[in-house]
C-alpha positions as a Python dict, from the first residue, in 0.01 Angstrom:
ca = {
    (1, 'X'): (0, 0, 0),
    (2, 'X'): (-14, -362, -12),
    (3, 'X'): (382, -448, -51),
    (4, 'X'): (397, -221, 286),
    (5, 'X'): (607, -402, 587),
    (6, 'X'): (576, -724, 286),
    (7, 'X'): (926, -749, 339),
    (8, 'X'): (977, -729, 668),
    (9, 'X'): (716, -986, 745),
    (10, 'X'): (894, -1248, 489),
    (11, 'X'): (1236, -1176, 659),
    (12, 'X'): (1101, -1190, 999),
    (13, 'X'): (918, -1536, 892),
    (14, 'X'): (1283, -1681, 700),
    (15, 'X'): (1471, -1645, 981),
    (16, 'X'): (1200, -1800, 1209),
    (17, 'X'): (1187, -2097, 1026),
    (18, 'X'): (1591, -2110, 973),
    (19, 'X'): (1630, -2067, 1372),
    (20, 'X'): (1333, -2318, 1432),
    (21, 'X'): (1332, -2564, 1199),
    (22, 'X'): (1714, -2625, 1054),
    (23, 'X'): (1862, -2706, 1373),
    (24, 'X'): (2075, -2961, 1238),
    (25, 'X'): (2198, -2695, 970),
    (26, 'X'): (2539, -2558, 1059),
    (27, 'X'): (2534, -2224, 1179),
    (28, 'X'): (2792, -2066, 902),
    (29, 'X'): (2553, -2266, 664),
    (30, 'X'): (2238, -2071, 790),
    (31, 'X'): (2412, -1775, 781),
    (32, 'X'): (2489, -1809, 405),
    (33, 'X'): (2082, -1916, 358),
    (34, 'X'): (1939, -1605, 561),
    (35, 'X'): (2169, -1405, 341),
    (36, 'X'): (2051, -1520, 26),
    (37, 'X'): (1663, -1530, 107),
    (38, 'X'): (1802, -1153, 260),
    (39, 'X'): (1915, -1049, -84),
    (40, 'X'): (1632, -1208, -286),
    (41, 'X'): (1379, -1065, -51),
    (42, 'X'): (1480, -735, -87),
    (43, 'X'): (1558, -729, -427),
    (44, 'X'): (1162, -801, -513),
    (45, 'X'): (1024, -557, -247),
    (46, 'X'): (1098, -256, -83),
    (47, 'X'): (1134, -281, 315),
    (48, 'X'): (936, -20, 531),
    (49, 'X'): (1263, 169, 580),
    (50, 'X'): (1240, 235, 212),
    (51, 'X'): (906, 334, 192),
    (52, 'X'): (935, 539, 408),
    (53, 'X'): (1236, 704, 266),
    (54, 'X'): (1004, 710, -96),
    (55, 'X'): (718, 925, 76),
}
């Protein structure tokens, strides 16, 4: 039950660093960037939602 929340926590963390640390990024830019990370995040582990829906 390691990978449990795993995604979650590296969203959470992506668009903390986005929101704190690209403020000279255009927003429609870090919108494209969240989306990506988003998609590759979730693509390599399952969320809790999904766990829970696998249980």
């Amino acid at each position: 039950m390691k990978k449990y929340g795993q995604a979650d926590l590296m969203i959470f963390l992506i668009c903390q660093y986005i929101s704190e640390q690209m403020k000279d990024v255009p927003q429609s830019q870090k919108k494209q960037i969240e989306e990506r990370c988003y998609n590759e995040i979730t693509a390599s582990y399952p969320t809790s939602r999904e766990w829970e829906m696998i249980r």
